[in-house]
C-alpha positions in Angstrom: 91.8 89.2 46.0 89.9 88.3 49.1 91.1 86.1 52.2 90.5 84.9 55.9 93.8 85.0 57.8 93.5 84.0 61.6 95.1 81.9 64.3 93.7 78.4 65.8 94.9 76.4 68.9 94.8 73.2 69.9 93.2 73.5 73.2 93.1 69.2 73.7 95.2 67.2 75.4 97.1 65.1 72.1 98.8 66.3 69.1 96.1 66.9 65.9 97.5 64.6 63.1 95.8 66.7 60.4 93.2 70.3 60.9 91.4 71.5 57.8 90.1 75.1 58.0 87.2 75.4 55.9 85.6 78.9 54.9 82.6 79.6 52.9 81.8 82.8 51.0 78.6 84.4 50.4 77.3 87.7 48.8 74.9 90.2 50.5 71.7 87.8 49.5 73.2 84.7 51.8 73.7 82.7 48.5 77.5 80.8 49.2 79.7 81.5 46.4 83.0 79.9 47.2 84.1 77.6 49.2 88.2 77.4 50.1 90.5 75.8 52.7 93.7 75.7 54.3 95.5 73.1 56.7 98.1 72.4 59.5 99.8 68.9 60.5 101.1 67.7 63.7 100.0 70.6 66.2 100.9 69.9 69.5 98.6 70.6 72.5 98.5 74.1 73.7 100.3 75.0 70.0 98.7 78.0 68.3 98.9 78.0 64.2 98.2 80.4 61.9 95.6 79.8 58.3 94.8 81.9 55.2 92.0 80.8 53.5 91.8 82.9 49.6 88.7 83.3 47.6 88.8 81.6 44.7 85.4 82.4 43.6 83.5 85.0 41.4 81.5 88.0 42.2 82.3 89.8 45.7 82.1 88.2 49.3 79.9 90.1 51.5 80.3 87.7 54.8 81.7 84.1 55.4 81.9 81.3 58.1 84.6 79.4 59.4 84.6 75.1 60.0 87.6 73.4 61.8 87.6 69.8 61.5 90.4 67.2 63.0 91.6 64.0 61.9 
């Protein structure tokens, strides 16, 4: 099993209703080959949260990226 585990932080000024932590997989050719998330609620300014992303997908992840989008 394969994962992304990190720590974000709101760095605004208001409390993030909803965060969605978006990471996509791909093998050593640059071809994505998963795509997996994990989310926080109600983070309070200057709050640090933790996320673990696991790959769901076949074949073996060489790299990834990571998105963070707000509502």
């Amino acid at each position: 099993t394969y994962s992304v585990e990190g720590t974000a932080k709101n760095i605004g000024s208001e409390r993030v209703s909803y965060s969605q932590i978006n990471v996509r997989f791909y093998d050593k050719d640059n071809v994505m080959i998963g795509n997996s998330l994990d989310n926080a609620a109600d983070i309070d300014p200057g709050i640090t949260f933790s996320f673990k992303v696991i790959y769901l997908g076949e074949g073996i992840p060489d790299h990834y990226d990571i998105s963070v989008g707000n509502i």
